[in-house]
C-alpha positions in Angstrom: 18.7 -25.0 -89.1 18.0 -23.6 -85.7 15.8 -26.1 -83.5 12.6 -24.1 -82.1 12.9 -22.0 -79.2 11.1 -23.7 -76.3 11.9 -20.5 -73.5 14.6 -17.6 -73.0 16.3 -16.2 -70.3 17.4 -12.5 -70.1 19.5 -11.9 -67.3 20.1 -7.8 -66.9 22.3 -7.2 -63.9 20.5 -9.7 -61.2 17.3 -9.3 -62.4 15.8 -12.8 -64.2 12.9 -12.6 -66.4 11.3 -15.8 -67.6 8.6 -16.2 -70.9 6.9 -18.9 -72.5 7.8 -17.6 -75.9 10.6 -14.9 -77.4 11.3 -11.6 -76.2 12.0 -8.8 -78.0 15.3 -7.5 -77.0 18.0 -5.4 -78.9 19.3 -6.5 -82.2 23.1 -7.2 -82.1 25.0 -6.1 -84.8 26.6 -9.8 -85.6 29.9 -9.2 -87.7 31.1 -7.4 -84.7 30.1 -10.3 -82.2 33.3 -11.8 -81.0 32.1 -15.5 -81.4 33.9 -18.1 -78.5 31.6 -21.0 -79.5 29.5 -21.9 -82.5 29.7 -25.9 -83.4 33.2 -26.0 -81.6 35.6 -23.4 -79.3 36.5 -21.0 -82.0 40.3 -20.6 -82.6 42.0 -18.0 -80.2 40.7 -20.0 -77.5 41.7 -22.8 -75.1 39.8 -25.4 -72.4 41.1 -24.8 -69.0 38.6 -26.0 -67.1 39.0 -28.4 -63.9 36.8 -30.3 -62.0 35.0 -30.7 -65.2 34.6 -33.1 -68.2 33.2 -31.5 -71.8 32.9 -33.0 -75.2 30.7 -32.2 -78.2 27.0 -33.5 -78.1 24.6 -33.7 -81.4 21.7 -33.9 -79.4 20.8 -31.5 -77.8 21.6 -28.9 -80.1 20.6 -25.4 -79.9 22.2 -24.6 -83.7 24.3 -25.8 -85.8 25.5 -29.3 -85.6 27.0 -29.3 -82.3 26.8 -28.2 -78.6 29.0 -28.2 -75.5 28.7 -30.8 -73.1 29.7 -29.7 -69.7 29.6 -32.3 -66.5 30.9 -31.0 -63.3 32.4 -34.3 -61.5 33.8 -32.4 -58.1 33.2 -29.3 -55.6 33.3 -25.8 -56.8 34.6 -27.2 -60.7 34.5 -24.8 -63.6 34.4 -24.3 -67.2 37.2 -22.1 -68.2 37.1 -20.8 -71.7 40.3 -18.9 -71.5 41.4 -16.4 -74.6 44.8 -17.3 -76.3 45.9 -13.5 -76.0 43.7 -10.8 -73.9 41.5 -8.7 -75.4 39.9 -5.3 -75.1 36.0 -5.3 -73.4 35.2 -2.3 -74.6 33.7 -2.9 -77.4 31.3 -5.1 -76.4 28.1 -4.5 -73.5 26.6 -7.9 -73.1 28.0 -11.8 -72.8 25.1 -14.0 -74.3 24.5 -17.6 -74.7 22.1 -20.6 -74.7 21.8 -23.1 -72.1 19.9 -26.3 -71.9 19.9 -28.8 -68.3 19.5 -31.9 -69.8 17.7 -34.5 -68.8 17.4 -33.0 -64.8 18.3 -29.3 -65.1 18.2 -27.1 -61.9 22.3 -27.0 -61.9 23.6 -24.5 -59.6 26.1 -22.9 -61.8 27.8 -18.8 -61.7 29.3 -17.0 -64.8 32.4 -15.1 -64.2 35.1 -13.5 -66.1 38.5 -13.5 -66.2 40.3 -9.8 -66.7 43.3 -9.3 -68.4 45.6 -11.1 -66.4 43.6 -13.9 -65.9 42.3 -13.5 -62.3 38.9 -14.7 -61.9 36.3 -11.6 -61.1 34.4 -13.9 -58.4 33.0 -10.7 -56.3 31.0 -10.0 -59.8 30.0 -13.9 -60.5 26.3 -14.0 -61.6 24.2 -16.8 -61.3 21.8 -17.9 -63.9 18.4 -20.2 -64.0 19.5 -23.8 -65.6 16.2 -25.7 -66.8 16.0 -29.0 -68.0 15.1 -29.7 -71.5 14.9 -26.3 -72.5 17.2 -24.1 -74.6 16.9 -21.1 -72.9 19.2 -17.7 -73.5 21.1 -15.5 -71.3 22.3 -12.5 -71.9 24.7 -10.8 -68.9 25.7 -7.1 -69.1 29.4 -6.8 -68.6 29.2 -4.2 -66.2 27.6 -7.2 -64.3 30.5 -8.9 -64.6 32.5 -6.0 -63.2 33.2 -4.5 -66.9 36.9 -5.4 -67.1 39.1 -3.5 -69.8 41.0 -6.6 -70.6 39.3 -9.9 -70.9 41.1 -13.4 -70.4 38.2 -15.4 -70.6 34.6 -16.9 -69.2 34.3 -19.3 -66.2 30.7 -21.6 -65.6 31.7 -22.7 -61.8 29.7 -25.0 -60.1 27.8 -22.8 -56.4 26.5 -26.4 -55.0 29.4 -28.0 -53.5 29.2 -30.9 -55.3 29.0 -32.8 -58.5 26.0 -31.8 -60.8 24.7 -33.6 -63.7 25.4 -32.5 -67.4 24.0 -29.6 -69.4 24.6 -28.0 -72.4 25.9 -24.9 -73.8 26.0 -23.5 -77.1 26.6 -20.0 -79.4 28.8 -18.0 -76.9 29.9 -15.3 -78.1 30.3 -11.3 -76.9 28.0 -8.8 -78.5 27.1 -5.0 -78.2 23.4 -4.8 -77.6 24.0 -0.8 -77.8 22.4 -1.0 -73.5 23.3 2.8 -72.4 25.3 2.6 -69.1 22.9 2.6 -65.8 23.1 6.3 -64.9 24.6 6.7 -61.1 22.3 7.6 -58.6 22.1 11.6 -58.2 23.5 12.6 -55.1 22.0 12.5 -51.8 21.0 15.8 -49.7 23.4 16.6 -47.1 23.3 18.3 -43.6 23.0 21.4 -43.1 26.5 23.3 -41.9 27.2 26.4 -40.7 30.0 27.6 -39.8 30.7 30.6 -37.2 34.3 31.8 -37.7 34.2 34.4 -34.7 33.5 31.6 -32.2 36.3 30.2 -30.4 38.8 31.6 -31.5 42.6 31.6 -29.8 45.9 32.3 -30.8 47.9 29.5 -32.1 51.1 28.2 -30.2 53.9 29.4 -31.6 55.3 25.3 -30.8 53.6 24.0 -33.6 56.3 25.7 -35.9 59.2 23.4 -35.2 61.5 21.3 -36.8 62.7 17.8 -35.6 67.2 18.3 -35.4 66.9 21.7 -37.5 70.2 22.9 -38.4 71.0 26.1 -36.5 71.7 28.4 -39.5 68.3 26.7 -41.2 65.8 27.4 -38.1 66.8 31.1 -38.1 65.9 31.3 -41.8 63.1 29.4 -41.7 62.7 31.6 -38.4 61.0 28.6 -36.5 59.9 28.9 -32.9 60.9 25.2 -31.8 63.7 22.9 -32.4 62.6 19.6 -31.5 63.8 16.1 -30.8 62.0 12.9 -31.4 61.3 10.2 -33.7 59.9 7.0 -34.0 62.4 5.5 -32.0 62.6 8.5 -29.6 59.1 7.6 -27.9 61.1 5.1 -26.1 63.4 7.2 -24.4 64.9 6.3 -21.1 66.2 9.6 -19.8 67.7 8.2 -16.7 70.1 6.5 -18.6 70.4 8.9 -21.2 69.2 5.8 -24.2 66.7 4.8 -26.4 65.5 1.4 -28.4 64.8 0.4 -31.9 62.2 -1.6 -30.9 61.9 -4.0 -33.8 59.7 -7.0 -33.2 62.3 -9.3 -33.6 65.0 -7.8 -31.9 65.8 -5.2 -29.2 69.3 -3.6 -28.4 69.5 -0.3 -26.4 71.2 2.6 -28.0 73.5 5.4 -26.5 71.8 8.1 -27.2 73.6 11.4 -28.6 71.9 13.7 -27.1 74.0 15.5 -24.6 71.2 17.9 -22.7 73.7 21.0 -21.0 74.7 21.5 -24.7 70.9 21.0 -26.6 69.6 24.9 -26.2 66.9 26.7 -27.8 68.7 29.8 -28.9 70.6 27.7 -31.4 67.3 27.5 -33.2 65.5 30.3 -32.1 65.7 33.9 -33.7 65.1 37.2 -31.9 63.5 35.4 -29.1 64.3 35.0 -25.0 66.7 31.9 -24.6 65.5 29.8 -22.8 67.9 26.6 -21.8 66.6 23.3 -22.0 67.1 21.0 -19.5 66.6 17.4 -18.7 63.9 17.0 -16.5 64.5 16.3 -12.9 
């Protein structure tokens, strides 16, 4: 038989609200709850934890006959209730549990997930209010929890830096509380534009329709204006000495460059337009 309920915790998002007695909140529908923990760690599901020692307690005891011991005994140590095989998020809305501190209370603890290949989601860890003595409930939304679609499994990590004294845990499971998804924010008003498309207005250079080493035969049926010559490696042209370098990090070499300028000439890329030689410049 379930032992009174001293307090509960309902954590929505950030937001912590605290009451002397039971809230209302959303009935979940319970033969759909995917239950990790309820008198021991329900098949399917492992103890990876480190930094951390965990046993089962009788006392206390939120239901049932047993709850989950969990001492932290080193920096930054975690409870790690990892899932056998993955499994899909989407059909649940909210990760709920009980939690009691003990005999001290006032742990320093964060809930996280794991997604679907086991990474921890730390940029969506949420922390939660640990008293002592007092079962007390939590309920995370999973969109908190950055709403993964494949789930690997829930962490408890300690936030304090150190070791921190024993508390309990007890009926962890998943649940869909049926929550609608928080709406996004409409969109903001922007500036006003306008746009005057008789002001400034110029011809365009016939330049910008080149082609880096175009084929003769190709630049007069693409009829192109320019036929250039460049590259990466080009920007590093020395055209004294007719060369150019790779100019990798690690090694440099100069290369003879092929370019032979008395035979490079724009007519060979130029269509029905005044030749005009090019030259290397003086």
């Amino acid at each position: 038989m379930a032992k009174p309920v001293h307090g509960m915790v309902k954590v929505i998002g950030m937001l912590v609200v605290l009451a002397s007695a039971i809230l209302p909140c959303a009935a979940s529908n319970a033969s759909s709850d995917l239950i990790v923990y309820e008198d021991a760690l329900n098949s399917g599901w492992a103890n990876w934890s480190w930094g951390t020692t965990t046993g089962a307690a009788t006392s206390p005891v939120y239901s049932g006959s047993n709850s989950l011991a969990v001492t932290i005994t080193s920096a930054w140590g975690g409870l790690y209730l990892a899932a056998n095989q993955t499994f899909a998020g989407t059909p649940y809305d909210t990760l709920q549990f009980w939690v009691n501190g003990g005999s001290q209370g006032g742990q320093k603890i964060r809930v996280m997930l794991a997604d679907g290949s086991y990474t921890l989601l730390t940029n969506n860890a949420v922390e939660i209010p640990i008293t002592a003595g007092v079962w007390t409930q939590v309920k995370i939304l999973l969109a908190n929890l950055g709403n993964p679609g494949q789930i690997g499994g829930i962490v408890w990590q300690d936030t304090s830096g150190g070791a921190q004294p024993t508390f309990y845990l007890d009926a962890i499971s998943f649940t869909n509380q049926g929550i609608p998804p928080t709406p996004p924010p409409p969109p903001g008003a922007g500036p006003d534009l306008a746009v005057n498309a008789a002001a400034g207005r110029h011809p365009i250079s016939e330049d910008i329709y080149g082609m880096n080493f175009a084929d003769a035969s190709l630049a007069a049926d693409l009829r192109i204006s320019v036929c250039r010559w460049g590259g990466n490696s080009t920007t590093r042209y020395n055209w004294q000495i007719n060369m150019h370098n790779t100019g990798s990090d690690w090694y440099f070499e100069n290369i003879p460059t092929v370019i032979r300028w008395p035979t490079v000439r724009r007519p060979t890329c130029s269509l029905n337009r005044t030749s005009r030689p090019t030259r290397k410049p003086s």
